[in-house]
C-alpha positions as a Python dict, from the first residue, in 0.01 Angstrom:
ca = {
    (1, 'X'): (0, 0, 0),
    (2, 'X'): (-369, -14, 151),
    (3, 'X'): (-468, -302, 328),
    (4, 'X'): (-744, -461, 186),
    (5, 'X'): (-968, -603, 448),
    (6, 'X'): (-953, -189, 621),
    (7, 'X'): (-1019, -24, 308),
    (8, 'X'): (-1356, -243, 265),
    (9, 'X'): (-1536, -164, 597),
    (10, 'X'): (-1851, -28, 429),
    (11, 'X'): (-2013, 65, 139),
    (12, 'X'): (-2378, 47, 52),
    (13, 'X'): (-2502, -300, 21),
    (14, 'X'): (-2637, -362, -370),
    (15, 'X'): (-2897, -644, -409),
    (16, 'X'): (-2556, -831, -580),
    (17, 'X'): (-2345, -811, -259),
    (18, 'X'): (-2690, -909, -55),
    (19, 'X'): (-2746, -1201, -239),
    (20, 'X'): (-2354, -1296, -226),
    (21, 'X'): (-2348, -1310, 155),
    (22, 'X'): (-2691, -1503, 166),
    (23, 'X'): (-2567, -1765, -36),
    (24, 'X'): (-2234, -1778, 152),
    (25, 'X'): (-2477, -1782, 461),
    (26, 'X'): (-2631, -2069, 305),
    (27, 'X'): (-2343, -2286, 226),
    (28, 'X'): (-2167, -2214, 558),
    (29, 'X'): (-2522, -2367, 734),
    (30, 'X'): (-2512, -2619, 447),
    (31, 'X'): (-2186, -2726, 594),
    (32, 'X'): (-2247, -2717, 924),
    (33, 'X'): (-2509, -2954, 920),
    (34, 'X'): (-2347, -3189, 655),
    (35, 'X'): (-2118, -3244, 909),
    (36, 'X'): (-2324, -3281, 1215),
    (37, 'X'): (-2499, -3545, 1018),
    (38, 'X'): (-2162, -3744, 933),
    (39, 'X'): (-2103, -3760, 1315),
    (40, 'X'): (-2398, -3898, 1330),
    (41, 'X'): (-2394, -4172, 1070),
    (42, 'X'): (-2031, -4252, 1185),
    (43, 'X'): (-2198, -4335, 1487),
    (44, 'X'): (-2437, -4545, 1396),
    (45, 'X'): (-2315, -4741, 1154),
    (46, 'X'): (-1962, -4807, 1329),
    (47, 'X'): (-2156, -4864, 1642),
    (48, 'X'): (-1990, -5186, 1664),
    (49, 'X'): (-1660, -5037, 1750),
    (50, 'X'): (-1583, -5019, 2107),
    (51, 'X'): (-1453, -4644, 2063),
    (52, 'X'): (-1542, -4436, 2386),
    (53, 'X'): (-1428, -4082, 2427),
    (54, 'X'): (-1279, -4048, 2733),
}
């Protein structure tokens, strides 16, 4: 049996496959920053709650 991740190390990139990993690109910054801004928010609006990290 053929592992599946080795036996799909190239391959011509269609315009398909390009747009597939920009949109995963997209969603994975999409993310990144959703969460960056939750830290954030959590922040400020529980401000009032004497949690330090030590």
């Amino acid at each position: 049996m053929r592992c599946m991740v080795c036996s799909n190390k190239g391959g011509k990139y269609g315009v398909i496959r390009i747009l597939q990993t920009a949109i995963n690109t997209a969603v994975l910054v999409s993310m990144l920053c959703l969460a960056y801004s939750g830290i954030v928010m959590s922040r400020y609006v529980f401000g009032f709650i004497p949690a330090k990290a030590k």
